[in-house]
N, C-alpha and C positions, 0 to 999 in steps of 0.2 A: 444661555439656557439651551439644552440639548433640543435641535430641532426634528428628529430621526432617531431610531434604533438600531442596534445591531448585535451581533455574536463578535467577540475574539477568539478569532479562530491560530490556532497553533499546529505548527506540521512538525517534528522530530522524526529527521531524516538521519542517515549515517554522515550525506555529503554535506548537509547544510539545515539550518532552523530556519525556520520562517512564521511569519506573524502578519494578520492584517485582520481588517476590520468587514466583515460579511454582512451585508442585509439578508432580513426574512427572505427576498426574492432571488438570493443568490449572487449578488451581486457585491466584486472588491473594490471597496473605498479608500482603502489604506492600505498596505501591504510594506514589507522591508522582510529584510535572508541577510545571514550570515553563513562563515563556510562552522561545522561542526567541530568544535575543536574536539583533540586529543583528550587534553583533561580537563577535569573541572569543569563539562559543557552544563554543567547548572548556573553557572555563574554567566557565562554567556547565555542562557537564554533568558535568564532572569531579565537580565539588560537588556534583550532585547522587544520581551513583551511592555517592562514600563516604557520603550522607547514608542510602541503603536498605541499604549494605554494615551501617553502626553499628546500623542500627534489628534485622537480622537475627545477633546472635551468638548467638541460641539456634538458627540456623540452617545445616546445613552445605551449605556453597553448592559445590556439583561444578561450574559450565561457568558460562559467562556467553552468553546470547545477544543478539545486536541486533538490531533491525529500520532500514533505514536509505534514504532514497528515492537512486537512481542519478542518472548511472550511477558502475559502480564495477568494479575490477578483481577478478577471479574472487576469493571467500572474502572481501571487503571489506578487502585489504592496503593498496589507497587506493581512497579514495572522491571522488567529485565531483558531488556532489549538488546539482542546477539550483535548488531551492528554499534551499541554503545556499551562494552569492556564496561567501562567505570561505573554503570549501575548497574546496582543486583538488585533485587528489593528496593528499589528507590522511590518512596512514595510522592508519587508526581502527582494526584491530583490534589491531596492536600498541599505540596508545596506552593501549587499554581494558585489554588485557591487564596492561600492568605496573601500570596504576592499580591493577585489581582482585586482582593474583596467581591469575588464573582464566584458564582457557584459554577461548579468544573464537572465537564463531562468527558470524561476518555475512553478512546476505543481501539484497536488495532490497525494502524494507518491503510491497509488494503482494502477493512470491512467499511472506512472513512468513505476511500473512492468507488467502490460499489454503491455507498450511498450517492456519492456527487453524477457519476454517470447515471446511475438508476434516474436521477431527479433529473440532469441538464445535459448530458452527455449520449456519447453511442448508446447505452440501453435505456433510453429512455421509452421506450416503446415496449421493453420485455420485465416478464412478469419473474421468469426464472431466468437465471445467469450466476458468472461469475465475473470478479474483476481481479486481476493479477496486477503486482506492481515486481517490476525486475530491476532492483537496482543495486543498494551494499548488501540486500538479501533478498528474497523472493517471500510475499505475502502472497495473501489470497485472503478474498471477500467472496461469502457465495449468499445470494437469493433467490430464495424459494417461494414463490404464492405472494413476493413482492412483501416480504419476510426475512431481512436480513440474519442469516445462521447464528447463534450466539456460540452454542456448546452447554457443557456442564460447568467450565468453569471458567467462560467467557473468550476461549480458545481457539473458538470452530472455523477451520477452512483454512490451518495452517498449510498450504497449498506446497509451501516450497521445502516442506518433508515427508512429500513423496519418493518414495523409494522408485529411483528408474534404471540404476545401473546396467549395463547388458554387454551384448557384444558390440555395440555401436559408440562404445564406449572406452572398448578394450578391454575392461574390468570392473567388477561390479561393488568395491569395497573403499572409494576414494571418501577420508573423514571428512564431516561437516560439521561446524562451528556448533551445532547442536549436541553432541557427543556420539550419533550415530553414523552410518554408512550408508554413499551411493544415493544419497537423497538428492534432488533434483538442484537447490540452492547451492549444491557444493560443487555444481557444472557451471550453470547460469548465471549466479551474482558476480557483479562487477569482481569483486577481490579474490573471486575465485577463478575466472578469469587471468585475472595480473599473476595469478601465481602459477598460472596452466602458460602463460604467451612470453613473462615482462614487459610486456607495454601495457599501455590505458585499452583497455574494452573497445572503447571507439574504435580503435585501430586493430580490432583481432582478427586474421585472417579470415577469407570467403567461409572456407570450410570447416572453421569452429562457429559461425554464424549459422551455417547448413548443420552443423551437427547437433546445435542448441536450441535450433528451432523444432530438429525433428524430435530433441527429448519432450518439449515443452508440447508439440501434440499428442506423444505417446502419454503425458500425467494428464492433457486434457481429458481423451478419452478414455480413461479411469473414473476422474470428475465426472464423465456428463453419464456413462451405464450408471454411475451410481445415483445420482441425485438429478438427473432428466432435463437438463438446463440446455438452455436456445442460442445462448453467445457468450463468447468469452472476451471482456475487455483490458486490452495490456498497457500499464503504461509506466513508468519506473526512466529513468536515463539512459540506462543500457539496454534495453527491448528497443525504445526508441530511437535508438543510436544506429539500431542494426538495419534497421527499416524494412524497405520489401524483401527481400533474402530472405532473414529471418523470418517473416509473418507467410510466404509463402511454404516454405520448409515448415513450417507447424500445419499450416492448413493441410499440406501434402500427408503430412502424417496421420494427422488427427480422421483423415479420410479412410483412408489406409488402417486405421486402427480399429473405426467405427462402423459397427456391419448389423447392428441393432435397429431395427425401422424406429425407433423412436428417436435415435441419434443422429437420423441423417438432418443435413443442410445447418448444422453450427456451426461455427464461424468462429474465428479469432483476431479481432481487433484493432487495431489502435486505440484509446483513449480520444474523447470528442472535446473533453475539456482542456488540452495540452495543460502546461503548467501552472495554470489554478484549478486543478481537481484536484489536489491537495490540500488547497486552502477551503476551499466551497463545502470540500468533504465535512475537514475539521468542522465546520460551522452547523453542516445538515447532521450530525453525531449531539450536537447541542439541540440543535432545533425539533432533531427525532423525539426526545427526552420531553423538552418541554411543549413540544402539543401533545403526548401523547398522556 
């Protein structure tokens, strides 16, 4: 007999799925990753959620939450996720639901960890923010009045199709996986990265670290004249691969950019939850749902 409750919580990453089992309180009971395959990653994730469903029957599992990067049609009915080629329209939350016999709640994995940091992380103290994730792509989560942004059509705070191109750049027209130009994702993301260096992100020289930090405060402070927000939280593999360099070089900018008395003293980041604000996210996307 189930002694406890919980959410299965789901992350759909570019590098890797992940799956574990979340209490109300925030808390990973369960957890297992795999790396994302090439193709057919439905079939790998499949496998991998009955593999934490099996591990939890001393568990009763009320919702199933995902976290999943865009874009995607409001509630995640189908998704089309620029770091996963093989879906277009892939309807993931009914897939997941009849997998799981759980009712499925999906969101855009950045607006996920805006939730988990809002609740247990760096912003937990702020009313307004954003959360960024920098990894096979650049998302963005933004809150307002402690009001997670949806959009019209559940899209809002696509952060990493900001247009930044300039002279700091060399040129302002480099394509992005999107189909447009000079947006911020097509500097920052890992892949865009390997195709700017040949090597892993991790290893990208000082001064594409210096010059990726200072685009990322030049789109903050865009972000924050617009929509009046007090911190911005980063967290994805390759933000945090780059460490103080990078976070320094954004603040440098974002200062530097920022001359509006409402915009002074914002701040950019780390993530507080290292790598379960992913999972905790997926789980508070379910739990948003059904308290509310």
């Amino acid at each position: 007999m189930a002694t406890t409750s919980g959410i299965l919580a789901v992350d759909i990453g570019g590098t890797k799925l992940a799956a574990a089992v979340v209490t109300a309180q925030g808390d990973i009971i369960r957890r297992d990753r795999v790396a994302t395959p090439a193709r057919a990653p439905w079939t790998t994730l499949s496998t991998l959620i009955k593999r934490i469903q099996a591990t939890a029957s001393d568990i009763e599992l009320v919702a199933c939450g995902v976290a999943c990067g865009g874009p995607m049609k409001i509630g995640g009915t189908e998704v089309s996720p620029l770091h996963i080629p093989a879906w277009v329209d892939f309807p993931l939350r009914q897939s997941i639901a009849e997998l799981t016999g759980l009712t499925t709640y999906i969101d855009n994995d950045a607006k996920a960890l805006a939730l988990a940091e809002g609740w247990k992380g760096a912003a937990r103290d702020c009313a307004n923010f954003m959360a960024v994730v920098i990894g096979t792509g650049v998302g963005g989560g933004l809150v307002v009045n402690n009001q997670l942004a949806v959009g019209r059509s559940g899209n809002a705070a696509h952060f990493g199709h900001i247009v930044v191109g300039g002279e700091i750049v060399g040129h302002d027209d480099r394509p992005c996986r999107c189909g447009g130009r000079g947006c911020l994702e097509a500097y920052l993301s890992g892949p865009a990265v390997e195709r700017e260096t040949g090597r892993d992100p991790m290893y990208a020289p000082m001064n594409l670290k210096v010059r990726n930090g200072i685009l990322l405060g030049r789109a903050v402070a865009s972000v924050a004249a617009v929509a009046d927000i007090s911190r911005v939280v980063v967290g994805g593999s390759v933000a945090l691969g780059w460490g103080g360099p990078f976070f320094e070089a954004a603040n440098d900018e974002l200062v530097s950019r920022s001359k509006l008395p409402f915009t002074a003293g914002i701040s950019i980041v780390p993530l507080g939850l290292g790598d379960s604000s992913a999972l905790i996210g997926a789980a508070a996307v379910a739990l948003a749902k059904i308290n509310n």
